[in-house]
N, C-alpha and C positions, 0 to 999 in steps of 0.2 A: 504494500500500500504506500501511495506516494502521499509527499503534501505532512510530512508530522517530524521530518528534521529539518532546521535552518540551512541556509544555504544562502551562498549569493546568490545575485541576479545582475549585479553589474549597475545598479543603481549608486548613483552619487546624489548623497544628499548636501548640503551647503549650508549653512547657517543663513537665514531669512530674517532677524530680526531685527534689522536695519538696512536702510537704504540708501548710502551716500549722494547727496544731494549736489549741483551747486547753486549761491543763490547771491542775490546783489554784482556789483564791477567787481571785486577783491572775491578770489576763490575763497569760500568758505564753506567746510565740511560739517554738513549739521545730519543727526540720524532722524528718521522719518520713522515711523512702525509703520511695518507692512501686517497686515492683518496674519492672523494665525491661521494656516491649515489644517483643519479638522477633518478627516475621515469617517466618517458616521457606516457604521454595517449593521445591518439585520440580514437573516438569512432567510426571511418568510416577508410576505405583504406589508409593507409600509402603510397601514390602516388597515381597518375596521375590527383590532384585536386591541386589548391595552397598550401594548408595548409599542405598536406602532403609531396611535395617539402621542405616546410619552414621546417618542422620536419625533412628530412632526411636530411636538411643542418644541421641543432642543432645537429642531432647528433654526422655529422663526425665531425665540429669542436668542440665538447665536447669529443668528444674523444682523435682529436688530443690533446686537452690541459692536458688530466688527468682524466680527470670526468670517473666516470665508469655508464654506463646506460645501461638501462633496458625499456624495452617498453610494455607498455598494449593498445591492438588497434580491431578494429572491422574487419572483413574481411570475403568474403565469405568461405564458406566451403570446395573450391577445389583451394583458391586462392596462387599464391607463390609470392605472391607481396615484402613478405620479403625478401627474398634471394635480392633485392636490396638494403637491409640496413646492415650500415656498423656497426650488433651487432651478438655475438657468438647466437645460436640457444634456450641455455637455458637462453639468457638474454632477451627473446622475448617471451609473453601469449598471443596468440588470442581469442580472444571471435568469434567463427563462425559461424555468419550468416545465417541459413540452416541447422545447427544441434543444436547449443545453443538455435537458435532462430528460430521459422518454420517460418519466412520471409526475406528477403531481407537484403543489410544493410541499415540504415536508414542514411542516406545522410543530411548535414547541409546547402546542396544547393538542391532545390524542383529536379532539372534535374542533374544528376550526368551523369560522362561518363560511369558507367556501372548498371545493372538491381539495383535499390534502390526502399526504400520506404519512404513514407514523412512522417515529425514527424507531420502535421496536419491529415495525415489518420490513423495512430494510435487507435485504440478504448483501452478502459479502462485497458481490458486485457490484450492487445498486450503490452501496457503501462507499467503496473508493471511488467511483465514475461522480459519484456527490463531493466526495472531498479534492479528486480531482481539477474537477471544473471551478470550485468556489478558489481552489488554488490557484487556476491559471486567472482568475478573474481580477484577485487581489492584487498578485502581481502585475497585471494592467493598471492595476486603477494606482497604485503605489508609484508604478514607473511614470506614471502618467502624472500625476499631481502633486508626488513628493509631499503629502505631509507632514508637517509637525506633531500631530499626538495622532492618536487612533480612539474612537468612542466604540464600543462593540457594545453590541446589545446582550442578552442572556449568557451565562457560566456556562458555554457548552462549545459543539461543534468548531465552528467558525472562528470565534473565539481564541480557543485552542491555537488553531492552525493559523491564525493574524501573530500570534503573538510571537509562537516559533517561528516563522517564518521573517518574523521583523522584528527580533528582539532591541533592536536599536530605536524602536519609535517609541514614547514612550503610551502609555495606555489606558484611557481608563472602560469598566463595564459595567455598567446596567443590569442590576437582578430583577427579575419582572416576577420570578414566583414558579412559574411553569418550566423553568430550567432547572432549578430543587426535584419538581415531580418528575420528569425526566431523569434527573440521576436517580430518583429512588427505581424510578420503571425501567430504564438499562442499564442496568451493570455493567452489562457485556462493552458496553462503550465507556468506559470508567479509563480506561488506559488510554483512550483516543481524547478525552475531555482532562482529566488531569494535567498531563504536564504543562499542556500552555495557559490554562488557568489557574495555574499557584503562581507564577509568574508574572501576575498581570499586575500593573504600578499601584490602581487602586478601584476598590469595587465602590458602587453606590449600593445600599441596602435600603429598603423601602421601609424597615424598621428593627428592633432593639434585636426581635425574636428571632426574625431574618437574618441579622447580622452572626448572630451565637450558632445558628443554622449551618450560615454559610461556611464558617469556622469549622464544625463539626464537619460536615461534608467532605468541604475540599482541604483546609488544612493550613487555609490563608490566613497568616499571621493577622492579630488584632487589630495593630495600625492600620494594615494596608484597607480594612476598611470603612467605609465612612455614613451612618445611617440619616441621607437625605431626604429619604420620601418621593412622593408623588403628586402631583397638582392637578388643578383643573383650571380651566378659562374660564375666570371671572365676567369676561366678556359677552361669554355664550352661555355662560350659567348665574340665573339670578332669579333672583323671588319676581315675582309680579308686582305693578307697581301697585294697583288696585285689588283688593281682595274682595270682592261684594258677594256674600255667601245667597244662595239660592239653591231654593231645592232639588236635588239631584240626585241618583246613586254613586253611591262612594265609589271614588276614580282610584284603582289601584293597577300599581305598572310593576312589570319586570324587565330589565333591558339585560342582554346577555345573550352566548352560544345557550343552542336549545341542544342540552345535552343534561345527561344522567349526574355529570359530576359537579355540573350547578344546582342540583337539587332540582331541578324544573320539575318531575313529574309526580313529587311528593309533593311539589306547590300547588297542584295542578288536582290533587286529590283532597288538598284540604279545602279550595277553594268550592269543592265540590258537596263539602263535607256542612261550610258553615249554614246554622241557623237562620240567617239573614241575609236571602239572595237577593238584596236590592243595592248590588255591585256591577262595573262594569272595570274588567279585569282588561288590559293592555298588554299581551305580550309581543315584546319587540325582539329581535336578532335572528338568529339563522344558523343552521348546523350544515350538516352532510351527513349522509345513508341512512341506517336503517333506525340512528337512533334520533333523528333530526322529523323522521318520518311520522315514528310512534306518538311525538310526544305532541305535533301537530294532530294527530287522529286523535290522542287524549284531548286536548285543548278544545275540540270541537264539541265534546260533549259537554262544555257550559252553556252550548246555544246560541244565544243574542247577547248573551253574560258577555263573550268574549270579540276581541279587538285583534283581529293577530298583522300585523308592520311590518315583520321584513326585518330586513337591514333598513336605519335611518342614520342621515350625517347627523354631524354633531347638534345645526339649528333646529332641525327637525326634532330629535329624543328632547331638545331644551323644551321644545314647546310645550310637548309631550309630559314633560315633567313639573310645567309652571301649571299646568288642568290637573296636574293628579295630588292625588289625600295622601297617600302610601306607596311607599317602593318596597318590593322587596327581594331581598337576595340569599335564597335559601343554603349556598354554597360549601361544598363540600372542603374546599382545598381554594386556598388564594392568597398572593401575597399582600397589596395592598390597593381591593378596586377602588378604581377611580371613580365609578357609576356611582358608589356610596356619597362621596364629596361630591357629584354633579347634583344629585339626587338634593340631597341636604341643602348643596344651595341657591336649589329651586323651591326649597322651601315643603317640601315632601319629609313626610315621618317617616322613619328606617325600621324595618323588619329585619334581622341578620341573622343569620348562623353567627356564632362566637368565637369565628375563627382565632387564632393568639394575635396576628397584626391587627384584625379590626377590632379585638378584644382593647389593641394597645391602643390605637386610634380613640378610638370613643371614653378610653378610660376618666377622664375629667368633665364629661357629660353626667351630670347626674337629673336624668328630667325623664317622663314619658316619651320625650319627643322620640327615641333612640331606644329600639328593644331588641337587647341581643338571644338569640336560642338557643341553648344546650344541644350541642352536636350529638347524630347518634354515635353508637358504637362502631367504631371503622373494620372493616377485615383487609383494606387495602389502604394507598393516603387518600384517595376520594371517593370509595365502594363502601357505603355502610353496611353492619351486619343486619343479615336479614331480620334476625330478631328483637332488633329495638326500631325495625323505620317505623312500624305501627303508633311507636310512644312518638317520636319524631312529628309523625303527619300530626300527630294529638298538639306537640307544642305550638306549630302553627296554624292551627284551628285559633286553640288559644287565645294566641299574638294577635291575632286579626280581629277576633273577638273583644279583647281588651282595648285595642284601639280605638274601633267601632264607637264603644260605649264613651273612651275620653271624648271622641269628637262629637258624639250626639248630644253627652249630656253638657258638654261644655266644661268637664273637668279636670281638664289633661291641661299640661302648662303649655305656654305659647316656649317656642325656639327661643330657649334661656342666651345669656352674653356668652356661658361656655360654647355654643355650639358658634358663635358668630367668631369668637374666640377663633375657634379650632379650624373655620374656612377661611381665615386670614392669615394663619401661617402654613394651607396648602394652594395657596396661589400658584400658578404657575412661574409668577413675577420671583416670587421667593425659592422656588423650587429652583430653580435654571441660578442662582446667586451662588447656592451651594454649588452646584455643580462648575459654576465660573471657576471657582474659589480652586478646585482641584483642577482645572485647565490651567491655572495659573502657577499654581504648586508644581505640575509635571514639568510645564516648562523653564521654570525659574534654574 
């Protein structure tokens, strides 16, 4: 297998961080900064998953600040997923799924919202013709742009293979969450993902639990990482400005992959389940096969109860979330969703699973507005056992139930200062600051 020891390529890099000038009659040598080159890589769809959000936020505000970036990313072969990001044409290499690669793209979550393939069904071949081609790709985009640091998205593949491959650039990576469940569900790639992510300058952790996680896992000393979090656009996400209450059935949404390890079809039974069907349920997002299939034919039996969307961009779900009473996200396994913070502030009451980051997230909320659930018993990291989902689908009858009641009899608190608190330090503004902070560190 090619592609996992360093090597040269004949690349010369130069030092870029000045520009000698001349300026006035009398030659004088003054330094200019030349903006920083950033290499931005995901190895799947730059949108419609979190990670690829988190990316296309890094990049507008690295642009807005100066940074000049450049992007290497996986996408299908008919895809124009780019044209949503805010970089010129030739600062953007796709590796294409369908013609680079005669399969699918392979998704760092087992259910992606569109046709993927898992990095556990992979066979040998498929495996190095994958590492191969994101190798020769790197080195294009490397030779071609010569960056200053490297951003990698998730602790895995690619990752790896940027870092061996260019141990001279310095690096930093993106843990989204689903690169955690990936090493727990391949082993078999544990030797291909190890070496060049202990090696990496410095990771961002989405929070405290994550960061001890990530430690544990791969073996990355405690400096090297750094627990910034994740934002959202204040911009595209905000309360309404009028609230003028009228009669109506309670608006409750779900935005997410319609899959088994977000809990979707246990949400889908309680909904089914409550006392009070004078609801009109919202489900938004979108899977592939047979588990994307089921859980649409479930959702059918609420009737007129139900609303089912698709995929929606980002102003769409905003709107979507400024109409609705309750979000909720039944979720099995996650590092830190962002949907919870669009949700929240849009002014939407939270239903959660108790996951340990959104456990740590909300910990300084102490109000109704914000109701976390007792996870069932797991037999895998997002397969509950069979024998507690019955208690499960019970706790969110429940949740919905007790909501219900705050908002009808008017006894639930309004969205206390904690919660305004807690969407003012996940700004997007603030989020991308921290991350400055270690662009500036690597290159120092």
């Amino acid at each position: 297998m090619t592609g996992l020891s360093p090597r040269s390529f004949g690349c010369t890099f130069q030092s870029n961080d000045h520009l000698l000038i001349l300026t006035g009659g009398d030659p004088a040598i003054q330094p200019v900064m030349k903006p920083i080159k950033v290499l931005h890589l995901l190895s799947q769809v730059p949108d419609a998953t979190g990670s690829g959000i988190y990316l296309q936020a890094a990049l507008r505000h690295a642009q807005h600040r100066g940074y000049e970036n450049f992007l290497l990313a996986g996408v299908p072969v008919a895809s124009r997923h780019h044209e949503k990001l805010t970089l010129p044409p030739e600062n953007f290499r796709p590796l294409h799924f369908g013609r680079d690669l005669p399969f699918h793209v392979v998704g760092m979550s087992d259910v992606m919202p569109y046709p993927s393939t898992r990095f556990s069904d992979l066979n040998p071949k498929q495996l190095n013709l994958y590492l191969e081609q994101f190798e020769h790709k790197l080195v294009e985009a490397v030779t071609l742009w010569q960056p200053d640091l490297i951003h990698s998205h998730h602790l895995w593949l690619l990752t790896s293979l940027a870092k061996q491959k260019f141990p001279h650039i310095p690096m930093l990576t993106s843990c989204h969450g689903s690169d955690l469940r990936q090493f727990h569900n391949c082993p078999h790639l544990h030797e291909l993902v190890l070496p060049g992510c202990r090696r990496v300058d410095k990771v961002c952790a989405l929070s405290v639990v994550q960061k001890l996680e990530i430690q544990q896992l791969y073996g990355i000393d405690e400096e090297r990482i750094e627990v910034v979090g994740a934002g959202y656009d204040r911009h595209i996400f905000y309360r309404p400005e009028n609230s003028i209450i009228t009669p109506r059935p309670l608006q409750l949404l779900y935005a997410g992959k319609l899959s088994r390890a977000k809990g979707v079809p246990w949400l889908l039974t309680a909904l089914q389940r409550l006392s009070n069907r004078d609801f009109i349920f919202h489900l938004i997002g979108d899977g592939h096969g047979e588990e994307r299939d089921q859980i649409l034919q479930q959702a059918q039996t609420l009737g007129d109860r139900v609303r089912i969307h698709g995929n929606l961009d980002q102003q769409s779900l905003a709107e979507l979330m400024r109409s609705a009473d309750i979000f909720i996200l039944p979720s099995f396994f996650e590092g830190l969703p962002l949907v919870l913070l669009e949700a929240l502030a849009c002014g939407c009451r939270i239903i959660t699973t108790a996951l340990p980051g959104v456990a740590e997230l909300f910990s300084r909320i102490e109000s109704d507005w914000v109701e976390l659930i007792e996870l069932p018993q797991m037999i895998a990291i997002d397969s509950p056992h069979p024998a507690d989902e019955e208690d499960f689908t019970a706790r969110l009858v429940l949740a919905l139930e007790q909501q219900r009641v705050h908002m009808a009899d008017g006894q639930g608190s309004a969205a206390c200062a904690a919660v305004d608190e807690l969407l003012d330090r996940y700004t997007w503004e603030g989020i991308f600051t921290k991350i400055e902070q270690l662009y500036r560190l690597l290159r120092d």
